[in-house]
C-alpha positions, 0 to 999 in steps of 0.5 A: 149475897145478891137477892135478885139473881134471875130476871123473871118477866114481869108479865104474869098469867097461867091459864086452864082451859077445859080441863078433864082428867079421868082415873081408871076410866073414871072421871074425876074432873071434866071441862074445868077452867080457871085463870090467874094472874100476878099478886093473886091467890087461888084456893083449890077446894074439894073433898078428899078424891075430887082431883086437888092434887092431881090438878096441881101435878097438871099445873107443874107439868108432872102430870100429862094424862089430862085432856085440855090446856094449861098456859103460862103467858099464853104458851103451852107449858110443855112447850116452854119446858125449863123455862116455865118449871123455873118460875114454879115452886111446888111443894107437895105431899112427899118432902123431897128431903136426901135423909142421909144428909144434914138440914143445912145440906139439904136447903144449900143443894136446894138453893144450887139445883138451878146453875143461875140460882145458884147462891153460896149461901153462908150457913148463917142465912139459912139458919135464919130462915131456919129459925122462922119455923123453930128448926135452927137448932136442928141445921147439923142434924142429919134428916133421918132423925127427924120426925116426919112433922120436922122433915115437913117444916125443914120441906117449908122452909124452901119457901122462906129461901125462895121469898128471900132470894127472889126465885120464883114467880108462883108456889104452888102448895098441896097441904103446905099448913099440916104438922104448923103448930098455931105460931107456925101457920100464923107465920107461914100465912104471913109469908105467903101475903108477903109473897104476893105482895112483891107480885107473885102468885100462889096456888093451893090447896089446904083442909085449914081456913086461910086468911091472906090479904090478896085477892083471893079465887076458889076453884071447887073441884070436880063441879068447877067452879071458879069464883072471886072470893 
């Protein structure tokens, strides 16, 4: 099975500039900026209600009622459309898991969604990937008898495919660590060093204390402050 299907540019930067978003005519953050590039971790910070999850659908291009700029290589996201969602994985709150349909099902339709993605993956990889957070066992189980603690962890293991087939150059995570027992966060912290280390870049948010060796920036939301931790 080829591990390097795409040729993703080597040359990484995403940019925020003067970044405001407002909700209800109310402000939730204003004038924030940050800037990132490749082998980096940047840690989103905040209260509950202080615009973490709102950022992160502005850094994916889901979320378009902000004022400011967002820029990948110096190039308005918006403007480079498919070309920039592809380099991205985002795992947010919701799981985006077809519930009528197998865990292995599931994770191979994931694998094919983009045509020069596409992998026929044997079922044996997958399980393997399956295994890292204990849900091998699971592979033929149809999703809608999984508890929601399950679905989320089968959800992650999208991101153990995409470090192992090369697929993307930056995840961006909302809360990836709930319903991780102790062995499931250590090893998904593991996975996101490994992640960096081939030169990629995460961005995320999380209630739990994280502790990957990259260099690592805080983004304090609404004040915005963005810092070198």
């Amino acid at each position: 099975m080829d591990h390097n299907r795409n040729s993703l540019s080597p040359i990484f930067s995403l940019t925020g500039n003067n970044l405001s978003f407002f909700r209800n005519d109310q402000v939730i953050f204003r004038n924030i900026s940050f800037d990132i590039s490749q082998e980096k971790l940047l840690f989103v910070t905040g209260q509950n209600g202080a615009g973490k999850t709102s950022l992160l659908k502005i850094i994916t291009g889901l979320q378009r009622d902000y004022t400011g700029s967002i820029l990948f290589n110096k190039q308005p996201i918006h403007s480079l459309q498919e070309a920039y969602r592809s380099i991205f994985l985002y795992l947010g709150h919701q799981t985006a898991i077809t519930k009528n349909q197998s865990v292995l099902e599931n994770l191979q339709f994931y694998m094919n969604l983009s045509p020069k993605n596409s992998i026929n993956a044997p079922k044996s990889f997958i399980k393997t990937q399956l295994q890292k957070l204990k849900l091998d066992h699971l592979g033929e189980i149809l999703c809608s008898q999984l508890s929601a603690g399950q679905l989320r962890r089968v959800a992650l293991t999208r991101l153990f495919i995409s470090n192992e087939i090369n697929q993307h150059r930056l995840w961006i995570l909302d809360e990836p660590f709930v319903s991780l027992d102790h062995k499931g966060f250590e090893t998904l912290q593991n996975l996101m060093e490994d992640f960096i280390k081939k030169g990629n870049s995460i961005i995320l948010t999380s209630h739990q204390h994280v502790n990957v060796d990259a260099p690592t920036y805080t983004l304090d939301l609404p004040e915005g402050e963005f810092t070198r931790v």
